[in-house]
ROSE-874908 format. One record per residue: residue in three letters; chain; x, y, z of N, C-alpha, C, CB in turn. Coordinates in steps of 0.05 Angstrom, whole numbers, padded with zeros to 5 digits, always signed. Glycine has a CB too. Example, Ala and Ser with C-alpha at 12.3 -4.5 7.8 and 13.67 -1.06 7.14 Angstrom:
BEGIN
+-------+------+--------+--------+--------+--------+--------+--------+--------+--------+--------+--------+--------+--------+
| fikol | timi |    n.x |    n.y |    n.z |   ca.x |   ca.y |   ca.z |    c.x |    c.y |    c.z |   cb.x |   cb.y |   cb.z |
+-------+------+--------+--------+--------+--------+--------+--------+--------+--------+--------+--------+--------+--------+
|   ALA |    A | +00264 | -00114 | +00156 | +00246 | -00090 | +00156 | +00264 | -00066 | +00156 | +00226 | -00089 | +00181 |
|   SER |    A | +00257 | -00045 | +00142 | +00273 | -00021 | +00143 | +00258 | +00001 | +00157 | +00282 | -00012 | +00114 |
+-------+------+--------+--------+--------+--------+--------+--------+--------+--------+--------+--------+--------+--------+
//
This chain:
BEGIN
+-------+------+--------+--------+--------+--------+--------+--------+--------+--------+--------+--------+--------+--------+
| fikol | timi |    n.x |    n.y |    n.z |   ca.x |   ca.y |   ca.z |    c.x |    c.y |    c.z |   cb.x |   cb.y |   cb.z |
+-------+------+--------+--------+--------+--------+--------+--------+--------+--------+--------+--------+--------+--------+
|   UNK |    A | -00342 | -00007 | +00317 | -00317 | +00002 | +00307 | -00302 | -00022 | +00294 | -00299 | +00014 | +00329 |
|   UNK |    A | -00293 | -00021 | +00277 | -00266 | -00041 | +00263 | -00244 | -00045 | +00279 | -00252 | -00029 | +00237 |
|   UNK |    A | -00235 | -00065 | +00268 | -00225 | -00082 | +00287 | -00199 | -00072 | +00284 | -00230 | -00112 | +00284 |
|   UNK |    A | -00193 | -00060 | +00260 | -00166 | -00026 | +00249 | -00185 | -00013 | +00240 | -00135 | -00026 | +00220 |
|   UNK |    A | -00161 | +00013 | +00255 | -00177 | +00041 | +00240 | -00173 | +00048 | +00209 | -00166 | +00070 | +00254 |
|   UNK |    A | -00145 | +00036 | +00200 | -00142 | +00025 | +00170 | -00130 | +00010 | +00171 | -00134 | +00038 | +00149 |
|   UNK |    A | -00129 | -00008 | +00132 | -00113 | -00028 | +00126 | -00104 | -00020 | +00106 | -00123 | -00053 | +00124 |
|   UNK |    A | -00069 | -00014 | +00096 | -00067 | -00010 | +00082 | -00062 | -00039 | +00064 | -00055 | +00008 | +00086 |
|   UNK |    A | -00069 | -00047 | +00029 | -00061 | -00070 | +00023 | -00036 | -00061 | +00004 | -00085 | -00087 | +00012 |
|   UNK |    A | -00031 | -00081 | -00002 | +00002 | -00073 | -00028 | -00001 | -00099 | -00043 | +00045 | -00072 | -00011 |
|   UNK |    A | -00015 | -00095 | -00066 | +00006 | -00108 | -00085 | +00026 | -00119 | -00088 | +00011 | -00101 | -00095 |
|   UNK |    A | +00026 | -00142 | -00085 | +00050 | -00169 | -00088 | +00057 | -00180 | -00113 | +00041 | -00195 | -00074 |
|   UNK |    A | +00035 | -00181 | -00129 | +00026 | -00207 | -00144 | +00048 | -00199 | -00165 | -00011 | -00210 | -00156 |
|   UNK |    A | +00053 | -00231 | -00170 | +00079 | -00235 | -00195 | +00068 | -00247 | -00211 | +00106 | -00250 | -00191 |
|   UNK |    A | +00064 | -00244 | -00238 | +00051 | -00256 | -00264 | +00083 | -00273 | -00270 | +00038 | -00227 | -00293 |
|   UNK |    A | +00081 | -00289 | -00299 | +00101 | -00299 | -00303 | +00110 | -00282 | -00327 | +00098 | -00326 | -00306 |
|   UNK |    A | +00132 | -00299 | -00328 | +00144 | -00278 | -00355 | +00137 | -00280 | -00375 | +00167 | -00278 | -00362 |
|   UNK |    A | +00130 | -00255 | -00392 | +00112 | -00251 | -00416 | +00090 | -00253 | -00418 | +00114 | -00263 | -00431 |
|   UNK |    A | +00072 | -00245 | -00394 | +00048 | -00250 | -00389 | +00037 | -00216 | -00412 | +00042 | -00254 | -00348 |
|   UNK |    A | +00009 | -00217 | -00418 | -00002 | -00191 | -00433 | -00008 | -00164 | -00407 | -00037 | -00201 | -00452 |
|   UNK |    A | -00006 | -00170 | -00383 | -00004 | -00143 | -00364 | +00021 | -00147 | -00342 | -00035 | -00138 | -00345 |
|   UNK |    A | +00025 | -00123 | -00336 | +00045 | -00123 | -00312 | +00042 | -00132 | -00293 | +00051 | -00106 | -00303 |
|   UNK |    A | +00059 | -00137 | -00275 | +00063 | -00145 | -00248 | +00064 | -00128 | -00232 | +00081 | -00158 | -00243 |
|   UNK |    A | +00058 | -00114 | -00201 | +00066 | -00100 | -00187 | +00104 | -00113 | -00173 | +00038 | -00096 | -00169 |
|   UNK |    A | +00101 | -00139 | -00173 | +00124 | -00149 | -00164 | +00137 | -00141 | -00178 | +00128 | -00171 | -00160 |
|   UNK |    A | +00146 | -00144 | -00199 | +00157 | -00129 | -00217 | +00178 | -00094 | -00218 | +00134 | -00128 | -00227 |
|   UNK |    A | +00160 | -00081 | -00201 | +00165 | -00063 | -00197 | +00182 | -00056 | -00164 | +00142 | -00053 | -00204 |
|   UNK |    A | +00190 | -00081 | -00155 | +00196 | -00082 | -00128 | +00175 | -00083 | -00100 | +00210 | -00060 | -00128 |
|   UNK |    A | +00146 | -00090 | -00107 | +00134 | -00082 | -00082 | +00130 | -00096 | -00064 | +00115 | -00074 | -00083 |
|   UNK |    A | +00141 | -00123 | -00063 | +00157 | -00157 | -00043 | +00169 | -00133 | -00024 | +00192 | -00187 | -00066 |
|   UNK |    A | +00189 | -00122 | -00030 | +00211 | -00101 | -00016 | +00195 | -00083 | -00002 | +00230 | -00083 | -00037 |
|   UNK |    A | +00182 | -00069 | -00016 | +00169 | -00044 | +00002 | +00148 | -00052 | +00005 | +00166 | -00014 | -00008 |
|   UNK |    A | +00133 | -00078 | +00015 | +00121 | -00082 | +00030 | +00142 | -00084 | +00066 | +00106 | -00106 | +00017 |
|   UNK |    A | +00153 | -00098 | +00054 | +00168 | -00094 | +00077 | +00184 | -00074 | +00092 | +00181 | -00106 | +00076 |
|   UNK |    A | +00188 | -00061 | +00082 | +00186 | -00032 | +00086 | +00171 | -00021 | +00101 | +00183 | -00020 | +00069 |
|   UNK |    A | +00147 | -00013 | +00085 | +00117 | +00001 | +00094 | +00114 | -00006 | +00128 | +00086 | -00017 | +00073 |
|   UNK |    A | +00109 | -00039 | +00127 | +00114 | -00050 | +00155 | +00124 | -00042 | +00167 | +00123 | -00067 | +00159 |
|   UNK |    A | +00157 | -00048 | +00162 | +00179 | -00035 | +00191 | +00164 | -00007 | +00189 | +00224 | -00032 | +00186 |
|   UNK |    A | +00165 | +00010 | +00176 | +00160 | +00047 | +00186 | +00135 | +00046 | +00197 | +00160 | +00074 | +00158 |
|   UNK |    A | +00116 | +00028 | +00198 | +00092 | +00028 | +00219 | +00094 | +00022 | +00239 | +00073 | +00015 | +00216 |
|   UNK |    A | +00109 | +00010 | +00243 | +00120 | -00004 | +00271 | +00147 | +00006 | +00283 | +00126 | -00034 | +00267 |
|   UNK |    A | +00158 | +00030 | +00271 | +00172 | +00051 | +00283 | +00157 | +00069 | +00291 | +00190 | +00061 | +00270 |
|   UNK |    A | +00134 | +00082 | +00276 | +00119 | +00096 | +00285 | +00100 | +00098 | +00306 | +00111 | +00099 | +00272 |
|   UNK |    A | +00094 | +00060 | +00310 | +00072 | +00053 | +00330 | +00041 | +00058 | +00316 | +00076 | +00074 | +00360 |
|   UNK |    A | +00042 | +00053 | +00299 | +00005 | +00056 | +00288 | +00004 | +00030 | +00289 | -00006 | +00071 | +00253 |
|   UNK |    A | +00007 | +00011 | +00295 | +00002 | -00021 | +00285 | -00011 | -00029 | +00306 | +00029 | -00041 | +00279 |
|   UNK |    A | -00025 | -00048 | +00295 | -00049 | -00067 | +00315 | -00071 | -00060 | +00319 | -00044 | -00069 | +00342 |
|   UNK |    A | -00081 | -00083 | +00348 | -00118 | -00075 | +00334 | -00125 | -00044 | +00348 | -00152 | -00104 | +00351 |
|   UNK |    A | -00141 | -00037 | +00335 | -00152 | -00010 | +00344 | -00140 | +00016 | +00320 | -00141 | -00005 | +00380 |
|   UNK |    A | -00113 | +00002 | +00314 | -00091 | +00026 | +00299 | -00095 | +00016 | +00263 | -00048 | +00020 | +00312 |
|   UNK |    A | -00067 | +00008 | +00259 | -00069 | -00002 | +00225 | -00049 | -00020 | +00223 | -00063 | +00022 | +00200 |
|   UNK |    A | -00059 | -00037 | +00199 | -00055 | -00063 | +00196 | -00043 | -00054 | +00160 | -00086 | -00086 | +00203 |
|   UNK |    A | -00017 | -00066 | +00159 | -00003 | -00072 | +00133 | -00002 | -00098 | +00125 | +00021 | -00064 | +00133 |
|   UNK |    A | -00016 | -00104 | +00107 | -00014 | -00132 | +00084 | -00011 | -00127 | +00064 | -00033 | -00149 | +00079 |
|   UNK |    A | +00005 | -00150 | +00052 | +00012 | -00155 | +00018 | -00020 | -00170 | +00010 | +00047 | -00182 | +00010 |
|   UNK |    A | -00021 | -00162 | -00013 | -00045 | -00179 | -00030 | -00040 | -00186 | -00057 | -00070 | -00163 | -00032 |
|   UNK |    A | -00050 | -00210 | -00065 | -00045 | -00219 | -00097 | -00067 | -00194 | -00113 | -00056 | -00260 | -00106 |
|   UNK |    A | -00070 | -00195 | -00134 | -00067 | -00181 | -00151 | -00100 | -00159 | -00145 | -00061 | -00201 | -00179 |
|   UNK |    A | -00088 | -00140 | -00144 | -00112 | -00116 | -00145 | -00133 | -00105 | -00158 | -00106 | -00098 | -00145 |
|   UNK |    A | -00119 | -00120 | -00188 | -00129 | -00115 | -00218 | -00133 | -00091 | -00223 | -00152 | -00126 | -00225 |
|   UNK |    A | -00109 | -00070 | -00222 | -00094 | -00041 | -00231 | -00073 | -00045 | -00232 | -00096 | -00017 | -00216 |
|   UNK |    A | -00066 | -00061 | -00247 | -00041 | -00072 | -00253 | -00019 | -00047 | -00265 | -00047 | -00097 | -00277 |
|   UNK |    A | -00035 | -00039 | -00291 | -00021 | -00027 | -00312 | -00024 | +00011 | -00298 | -00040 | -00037 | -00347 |
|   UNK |    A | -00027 | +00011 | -00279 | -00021 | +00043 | -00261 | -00002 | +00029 | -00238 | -00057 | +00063 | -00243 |
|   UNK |    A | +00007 | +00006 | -00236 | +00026 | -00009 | -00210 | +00047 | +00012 | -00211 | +00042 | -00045 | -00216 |
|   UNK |    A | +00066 | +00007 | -00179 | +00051 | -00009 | -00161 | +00027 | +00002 | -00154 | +00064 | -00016 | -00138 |
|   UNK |    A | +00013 | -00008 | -00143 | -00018 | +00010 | -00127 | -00013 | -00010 | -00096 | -00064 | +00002 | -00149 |
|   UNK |    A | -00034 | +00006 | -00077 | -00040 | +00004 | -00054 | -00064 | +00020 | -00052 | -00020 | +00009 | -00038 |
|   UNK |    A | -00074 | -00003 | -00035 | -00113 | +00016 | -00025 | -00104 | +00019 | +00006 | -00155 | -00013 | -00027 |
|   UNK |    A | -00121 | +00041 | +00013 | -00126 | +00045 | +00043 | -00159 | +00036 | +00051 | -00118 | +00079 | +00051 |
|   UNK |    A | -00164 | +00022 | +00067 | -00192 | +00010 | +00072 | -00193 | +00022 | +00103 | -00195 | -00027 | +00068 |
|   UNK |    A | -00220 | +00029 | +00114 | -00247 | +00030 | +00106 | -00245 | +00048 | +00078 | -00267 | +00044 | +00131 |
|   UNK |    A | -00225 | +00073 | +00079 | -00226 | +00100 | +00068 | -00231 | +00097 | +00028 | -00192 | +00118 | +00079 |
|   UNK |    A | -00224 | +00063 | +00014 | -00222 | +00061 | -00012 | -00212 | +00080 | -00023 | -00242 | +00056 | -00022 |
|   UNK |    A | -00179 | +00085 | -00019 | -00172 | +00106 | -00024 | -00145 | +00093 | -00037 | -00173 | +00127 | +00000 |
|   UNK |    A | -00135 | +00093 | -00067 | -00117 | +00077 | -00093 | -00097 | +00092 | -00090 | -00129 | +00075 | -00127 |
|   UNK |    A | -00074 | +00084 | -00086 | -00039 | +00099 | -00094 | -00028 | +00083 | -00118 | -00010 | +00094 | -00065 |
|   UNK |    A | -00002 | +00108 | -00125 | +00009 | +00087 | -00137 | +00030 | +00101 | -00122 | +00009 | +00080 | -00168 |
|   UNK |    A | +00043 | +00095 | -00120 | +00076 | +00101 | -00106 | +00100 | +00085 | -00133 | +00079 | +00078 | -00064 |
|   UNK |    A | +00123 | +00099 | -00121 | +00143 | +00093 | -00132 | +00167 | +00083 | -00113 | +00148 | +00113 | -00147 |
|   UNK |    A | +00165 | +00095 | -00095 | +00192 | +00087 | -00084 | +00183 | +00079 | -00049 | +00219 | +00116 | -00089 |
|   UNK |    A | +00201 | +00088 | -00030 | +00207 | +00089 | +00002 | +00190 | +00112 | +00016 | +00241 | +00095 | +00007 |
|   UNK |    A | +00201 | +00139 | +00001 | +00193 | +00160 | +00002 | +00170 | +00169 | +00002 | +00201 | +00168 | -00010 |
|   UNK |    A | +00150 | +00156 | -00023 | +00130 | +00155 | -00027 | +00112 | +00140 | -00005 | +00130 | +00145 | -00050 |
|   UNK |    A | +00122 | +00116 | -00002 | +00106 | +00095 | +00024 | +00113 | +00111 | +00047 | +00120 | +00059 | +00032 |
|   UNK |    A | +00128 | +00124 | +00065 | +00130 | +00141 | +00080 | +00112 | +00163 | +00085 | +00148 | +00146 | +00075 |
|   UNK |    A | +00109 | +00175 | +00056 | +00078 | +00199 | +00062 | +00056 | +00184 | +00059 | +00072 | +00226 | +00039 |
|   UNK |    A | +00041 | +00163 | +00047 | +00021 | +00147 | +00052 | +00021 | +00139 | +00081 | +00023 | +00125 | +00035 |
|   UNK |    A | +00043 | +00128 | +00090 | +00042 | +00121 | +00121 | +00034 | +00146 | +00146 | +00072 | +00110 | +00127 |
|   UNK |    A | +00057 | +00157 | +00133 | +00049 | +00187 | +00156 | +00028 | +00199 | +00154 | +00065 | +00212 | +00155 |
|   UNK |    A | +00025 | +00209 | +00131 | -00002 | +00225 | +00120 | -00031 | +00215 | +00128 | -00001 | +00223 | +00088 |
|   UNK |    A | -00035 | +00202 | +00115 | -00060 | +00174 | +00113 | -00061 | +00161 | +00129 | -00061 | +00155 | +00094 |
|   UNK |    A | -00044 | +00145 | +00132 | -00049 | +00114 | +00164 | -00051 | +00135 | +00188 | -00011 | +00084 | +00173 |
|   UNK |    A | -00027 | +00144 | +00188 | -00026 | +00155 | +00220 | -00038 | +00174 | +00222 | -00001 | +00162 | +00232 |
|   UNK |    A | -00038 | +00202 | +00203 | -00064 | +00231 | +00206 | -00089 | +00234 | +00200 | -00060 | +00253 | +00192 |
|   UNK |    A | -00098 | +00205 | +00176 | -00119 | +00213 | +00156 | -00123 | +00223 | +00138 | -00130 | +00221 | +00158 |
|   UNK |    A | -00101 | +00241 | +00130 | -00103 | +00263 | +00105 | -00094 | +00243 | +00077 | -00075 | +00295 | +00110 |
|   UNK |    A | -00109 | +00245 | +00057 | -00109 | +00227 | +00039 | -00077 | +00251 | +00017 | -00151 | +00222 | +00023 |
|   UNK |    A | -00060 | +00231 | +00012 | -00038 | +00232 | -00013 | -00041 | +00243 | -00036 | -00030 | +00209 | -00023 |
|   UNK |    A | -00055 | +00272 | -00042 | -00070 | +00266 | -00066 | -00047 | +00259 | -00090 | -00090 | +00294 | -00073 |
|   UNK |    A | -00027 | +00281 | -00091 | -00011 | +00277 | -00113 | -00005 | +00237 | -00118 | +00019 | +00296 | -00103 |
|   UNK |    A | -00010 | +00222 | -00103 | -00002 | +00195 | -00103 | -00035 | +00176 | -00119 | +00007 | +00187 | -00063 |
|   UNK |    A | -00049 | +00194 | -00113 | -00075 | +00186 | -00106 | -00089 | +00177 | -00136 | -00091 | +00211 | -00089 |
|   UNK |    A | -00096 | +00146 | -00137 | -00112 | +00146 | -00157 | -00143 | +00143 | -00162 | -00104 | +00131 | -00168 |
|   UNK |    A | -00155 | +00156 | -00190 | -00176 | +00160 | -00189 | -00202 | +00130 | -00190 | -00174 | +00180 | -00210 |
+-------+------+--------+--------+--------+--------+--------+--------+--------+--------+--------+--------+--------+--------+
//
């Protein structure tokens, strides 16, 4: 068994300004990483055996940002807001059921 039953990652990475692709930072996801966090840890899915939230530099799906993967499952979001990280969390981390409307191909 893994050492989590998932990991979700998030997109951090900040290009500089005027770079030729986007940034997910950009789009706020510094913030709702932190976010994502606290509501896992209101929920209680966190730690070993459960799921693990990390930020990661760049995903290279920049230009569909923000994105987030769920691992083992390799399963791509893009979210927009709180709301959005909330049904990824509930849905997916804590039930399994994959986001589709969120869900990229």
């Amino acid at each position: 068994m893994s050492y989590y039953q998932r990991h979700l990652f998030i997109c951090i990475n900040q290009r500089e300004a005027g770079a030729e692709r986007p940034s997910c930072a950009n789009c706020g996801s510094p913030e709702l990483l932190a976010y994502a966090k606290s509501q896992a840890k209101k929920l209680a899915i966190t730690g070993p055996g459960k799921v693990r939230i990390n930020g990661s530099k760049c995903l290279d799906r920049c230009e569909q940002g923000p994105v987030c993967v769920v691992y083992p499952d390799a399963v791509w979001y893009n979210y927009v807001d709180e709301s959005d990280l909330d049904e990824i969390i509930s849905s997916h981390l804590r039930d399994g059921v994959c986001v589709e409307r969120l869900r990229l191909d």
